[in-house]
C-alpha positions in Angstrom: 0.0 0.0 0.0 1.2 3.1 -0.9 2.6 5.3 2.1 2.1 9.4 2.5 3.5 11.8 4.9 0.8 13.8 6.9 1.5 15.9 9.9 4.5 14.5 11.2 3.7 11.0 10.3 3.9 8.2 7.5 1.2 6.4 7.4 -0.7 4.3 4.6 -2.5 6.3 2.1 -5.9 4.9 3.2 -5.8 5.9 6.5 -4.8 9.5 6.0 -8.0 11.6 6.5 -7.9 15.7 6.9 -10.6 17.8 8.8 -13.5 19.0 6.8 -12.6 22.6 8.4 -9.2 22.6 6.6 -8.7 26.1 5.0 -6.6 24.0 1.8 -10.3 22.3 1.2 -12.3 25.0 1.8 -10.4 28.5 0.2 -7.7 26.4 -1.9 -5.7 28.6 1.2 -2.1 26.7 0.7 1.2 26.2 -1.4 2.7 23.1 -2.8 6.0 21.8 -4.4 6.9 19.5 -7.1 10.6 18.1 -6.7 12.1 15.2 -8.7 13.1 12.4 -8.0 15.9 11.0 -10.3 16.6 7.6 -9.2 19.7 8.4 -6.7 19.1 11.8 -6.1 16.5 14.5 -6.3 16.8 17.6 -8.8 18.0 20.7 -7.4 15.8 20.5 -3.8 17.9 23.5 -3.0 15.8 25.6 -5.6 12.6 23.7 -5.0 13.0 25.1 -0.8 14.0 28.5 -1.6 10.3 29.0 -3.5 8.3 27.0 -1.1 9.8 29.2 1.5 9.1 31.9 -0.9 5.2 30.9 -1.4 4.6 30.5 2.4 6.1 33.6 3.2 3.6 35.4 0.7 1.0 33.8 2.0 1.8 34.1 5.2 1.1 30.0 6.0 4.0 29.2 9.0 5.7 25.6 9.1 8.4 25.4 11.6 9.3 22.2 10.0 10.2 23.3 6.9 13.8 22.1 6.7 12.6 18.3 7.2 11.1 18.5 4.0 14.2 17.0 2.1 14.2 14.4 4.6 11.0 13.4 4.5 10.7 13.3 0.5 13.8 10.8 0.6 11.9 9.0 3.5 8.4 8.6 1.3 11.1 7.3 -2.0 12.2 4.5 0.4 9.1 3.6 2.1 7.2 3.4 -1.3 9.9 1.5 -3.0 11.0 3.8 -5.5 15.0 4.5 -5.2 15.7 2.7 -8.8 13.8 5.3 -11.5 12.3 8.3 -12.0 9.5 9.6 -9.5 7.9 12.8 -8.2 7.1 13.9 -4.5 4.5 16.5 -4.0 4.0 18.6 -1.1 1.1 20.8 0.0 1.2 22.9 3.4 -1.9 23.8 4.1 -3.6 27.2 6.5 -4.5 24.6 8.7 -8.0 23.6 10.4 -10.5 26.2 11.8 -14.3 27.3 11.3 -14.6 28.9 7.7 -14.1 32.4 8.1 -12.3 34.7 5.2 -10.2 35.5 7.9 -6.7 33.9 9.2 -7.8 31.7 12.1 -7.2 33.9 15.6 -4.9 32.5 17.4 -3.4 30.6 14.8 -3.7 27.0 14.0 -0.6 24.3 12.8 -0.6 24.2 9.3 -1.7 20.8 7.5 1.5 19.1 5.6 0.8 16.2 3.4 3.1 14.9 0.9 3.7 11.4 -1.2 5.5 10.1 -3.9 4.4 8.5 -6.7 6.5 6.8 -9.8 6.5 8.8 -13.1 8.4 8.5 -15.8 9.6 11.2 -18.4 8.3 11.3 -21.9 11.4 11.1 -24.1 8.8 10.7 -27.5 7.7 14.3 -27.1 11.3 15.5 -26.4 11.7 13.9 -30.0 8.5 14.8 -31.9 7.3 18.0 -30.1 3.7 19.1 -28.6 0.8 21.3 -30.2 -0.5 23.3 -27.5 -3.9 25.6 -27.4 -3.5 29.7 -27.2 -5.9 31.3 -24.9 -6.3 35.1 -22.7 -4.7 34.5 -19.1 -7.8 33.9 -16.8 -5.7 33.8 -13.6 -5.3 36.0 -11.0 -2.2 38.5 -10.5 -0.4 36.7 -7.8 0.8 33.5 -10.2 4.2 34.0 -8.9 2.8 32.1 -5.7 2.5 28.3 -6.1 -0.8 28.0 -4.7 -2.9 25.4 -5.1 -6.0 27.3 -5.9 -5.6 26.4 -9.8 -9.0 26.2 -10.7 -8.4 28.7 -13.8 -5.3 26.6 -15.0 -7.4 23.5 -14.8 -10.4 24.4 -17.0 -8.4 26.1 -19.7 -6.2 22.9 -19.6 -9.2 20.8 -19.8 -10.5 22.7 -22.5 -6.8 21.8 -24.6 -7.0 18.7 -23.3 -10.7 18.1 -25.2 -9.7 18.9 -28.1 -6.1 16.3 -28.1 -3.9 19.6 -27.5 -0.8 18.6 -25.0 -1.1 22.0 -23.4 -2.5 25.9 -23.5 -0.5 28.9 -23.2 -2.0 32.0 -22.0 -2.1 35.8 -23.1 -2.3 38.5 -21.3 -2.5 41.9 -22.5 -1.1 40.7 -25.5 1.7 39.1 -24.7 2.5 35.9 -23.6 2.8 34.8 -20.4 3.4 30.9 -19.6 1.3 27.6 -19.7 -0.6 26.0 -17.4 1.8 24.3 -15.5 4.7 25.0 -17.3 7.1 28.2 -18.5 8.0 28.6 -22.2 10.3 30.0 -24.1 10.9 31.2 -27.4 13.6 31.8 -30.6 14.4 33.7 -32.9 17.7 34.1 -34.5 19.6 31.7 -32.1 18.1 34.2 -29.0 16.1 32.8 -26.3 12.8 34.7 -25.3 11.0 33.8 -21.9 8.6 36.4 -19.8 10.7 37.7 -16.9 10.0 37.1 -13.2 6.7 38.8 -11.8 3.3 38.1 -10.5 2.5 36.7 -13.9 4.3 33.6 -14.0 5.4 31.1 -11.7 9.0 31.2 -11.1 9.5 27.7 -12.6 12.9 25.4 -11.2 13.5 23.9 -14.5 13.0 28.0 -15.9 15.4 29.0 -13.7 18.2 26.2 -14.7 17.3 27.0 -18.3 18.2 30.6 -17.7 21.6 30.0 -16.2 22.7 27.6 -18.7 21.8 29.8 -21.8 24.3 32.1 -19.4 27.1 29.6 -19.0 27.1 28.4 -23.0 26.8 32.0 -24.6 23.0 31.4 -25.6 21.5 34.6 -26.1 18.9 35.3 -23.5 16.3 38.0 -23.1 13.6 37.9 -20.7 11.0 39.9 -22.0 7.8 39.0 -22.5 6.7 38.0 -26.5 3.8 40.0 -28.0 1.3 37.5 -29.0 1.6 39.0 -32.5 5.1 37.7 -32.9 4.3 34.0 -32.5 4.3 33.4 -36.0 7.7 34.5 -36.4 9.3 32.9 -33.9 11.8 30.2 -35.5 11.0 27.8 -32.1 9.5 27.5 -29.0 8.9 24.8 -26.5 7.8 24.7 -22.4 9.8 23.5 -19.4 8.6 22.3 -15.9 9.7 20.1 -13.7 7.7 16.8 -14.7 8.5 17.0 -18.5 12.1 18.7 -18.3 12.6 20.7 -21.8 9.9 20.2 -24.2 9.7 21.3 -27.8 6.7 23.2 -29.3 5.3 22.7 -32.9 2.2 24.2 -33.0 0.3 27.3 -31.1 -3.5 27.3 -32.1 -3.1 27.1 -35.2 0.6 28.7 -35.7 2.7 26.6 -36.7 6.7 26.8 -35.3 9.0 27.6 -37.4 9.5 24.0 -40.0 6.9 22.4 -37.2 9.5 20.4 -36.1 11.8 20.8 -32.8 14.7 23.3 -33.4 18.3 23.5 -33.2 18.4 25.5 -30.2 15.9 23.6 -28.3 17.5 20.3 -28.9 20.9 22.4 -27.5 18.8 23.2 -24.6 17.7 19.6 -24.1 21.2 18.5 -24.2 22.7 20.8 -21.7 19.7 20.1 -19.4 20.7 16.4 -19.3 24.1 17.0 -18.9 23.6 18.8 -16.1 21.1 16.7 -14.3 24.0 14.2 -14.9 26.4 16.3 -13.1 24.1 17.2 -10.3 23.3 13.0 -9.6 27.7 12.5 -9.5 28.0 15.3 -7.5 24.6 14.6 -4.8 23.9 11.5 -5.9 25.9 9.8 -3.0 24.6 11.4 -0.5 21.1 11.5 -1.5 21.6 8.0 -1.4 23.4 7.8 2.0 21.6 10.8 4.0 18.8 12.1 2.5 18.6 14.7 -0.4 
C-alpha cells in the first residue's frame, strides 16, 4: 500500500483523513511543491525550498518544520519503494483547520502538511517529436508568482486543450504571452532565447530558472522579456519546461505553426545541456542523496 506523509507521520494512504474545516479544502488557502526524484538523487531541492519558502512567506502560511522536508521526500522514496527510477514527490502545506471564516484563524492553527511520492516517468517521444498546444487570454489572478494550489483557472483552460487532443494551452495577457498552465516557455528567434521575466504573472519555474543560467554559462543569447502575442508566428522555435517534463519542444500554437513544425536546433541544445547537467548534479549529490537524504 502506498505510504504518504501527513502531519509529522507516515502512514498508509488509506488511513490518512484531513478535517473537513481545513482552509486547503475549503479556500484552496495553501502552497505546494513539485521536486524530482531521479533515481539516486532528487533535482535541485535547493531551488525547489528557496520557493516553497518563498510561497509561504507570501501567504503568510508558517511551518516550523520546513527544513525536514528534504528528509521526508527521501523518506516517502524509500518507504514506497522507489530508489531505482524516475518519481515525483509533492508537497502541499496547508492554512490549517479552523471554522470557515475569510479571515486567518485567531490564534493561529498548525498548518496541514501532506506529501507522497508517486512513480512517473519522463516522456522522451515528445522531447523527440514535439507538442501542439492551445492559445488562450490569461484567466488567472495576479499573484501567479505564488505556487498556490488554488488552480482552478489553470485546470479548466487545460481541460478545455485537453478536449480537443492539444498537449497544453499557453495563455495571453494583455497581449503578450505569459506561460502555460503548468509549465514556463520559451521562445527563438535568430539563435536568441525569449522567456517572460519574473513577476506576478508567472510562476518562477525550477526547470526555468536552470534554463536561464545555462543559456548564461554556453553563450545562448537570453532576453527575458515577455513576446507579443503577435510575434508568435515569427518565432523560429519554442517549447515549455517544468519540472515533470524537463525541456519540451513546441510545434504548434493554435493554429501557428513553429518555425519547419518540427523541434529546433536550439531547443535540442537546450535539451542537451539540461541532461548534462542533471547528470552532473546525480555525481555530485547522488551519494549522499543516497546515503543521508537529499
Amino acid at each position: 500500500m502506498e505510504n504518504v506523509y501527513l502531519n509529522g507521520r507516515f502512514v498508509p494512504h488509506d488511513n490518512a483523513w484531513i478535517s473537513p474545516d481545513d482552509r486547503g479544502f475549503l479556500f484552496g488557502d495553501s502552497v505546494y511543491e513539485v521536486v524530482r526524484w531521479y533515481g539516486g538523487f532528487f533535482f535541485d531541492m535547493e531551488g525547489h525550498m528557496t520557493r516553497l519558502r518563498r510561497s509561504l512567506s507570501e501567504t503568510r502560511i508558517t511551518w516550523h518544520e520546513i527544513d525536514a522536508f528534504p528528509e521526508v521526500a527521501r523518506e516517502l522514496i524509500s518507504r514506497n519503494s522507489l530508489d531505482d527510477g524516475c518519481s515525483l514527490v509533492y508537497l502541499q502545506v496547508t492554512r490549517g483547520a479552523a471554522p470557515r471564516t475569510h479571515a486567518f484563524p485567531e490564534p493561529p492553527v498548525k498548518p496541514t502538511v501532506y506529501a507522497f511520492a508517486r512513480r512517473q516517468s519522463l516522456d522522451t517521444l515528445i522531447w523527440e517529436r514535439g507538442i501542439i498546444i492551445d492559445l488562450v487570454p490569461d484567466p488567472r489572478w495576479n499573484r501567479c508568482d505564488i505556487k498556490s494550489t488554488a488552480l482552478l483557472a489553470n485546470i479548466l483552460s487545460y481541460q478545455a486543450a485537453h478536449d480537443h487532443g492539444l498537449a497544453e494551452v499557453c495563455f495571453i495577457r494583455d497581449g503578450f504571452i505569459t506561460e502555460c498552465a503548468h509549465s514556463n516557455i520559451f521562445f527563438v528567434r535568430n539563435e536568441t532565447l525569449y522567456t517572460h521575466p519574473e513577476s506576478g504573472n508567472i510562476l518562477s519555474g525550477i526547470t526555468r530558472k536552470n534554463v536561464v543560467a545555462l543559456a548564461a554559462d554556453n553563450n545562448i543569447s537570453l532576453v527575458e522579456e515577455a513576446v507579443s502575442a503577435d510575434m508568435i508566428s515569427y518565432m523560429h522555435e519554442a517549447f515549455l519546461t517544468n519540472t515533470s517534463g524537463e525541456v519540451v519542444p513546441v510545434t504548434k500554437i493554435g493554429d501557428i505553426v513553429i518555425g519547419e513544425g518540427t523541434p529546433g536546433e536550439i531547443t535540442k541544445k537546450v535539451q542537451t545541456l539540461f541532461r548534462a547537467k542533471i547528470e552532473a548534479w546525480g555525481r555530485e549529490h547522488g551519494a549522499r542523496s543516497m546515503g543521508q537524504g537529499a
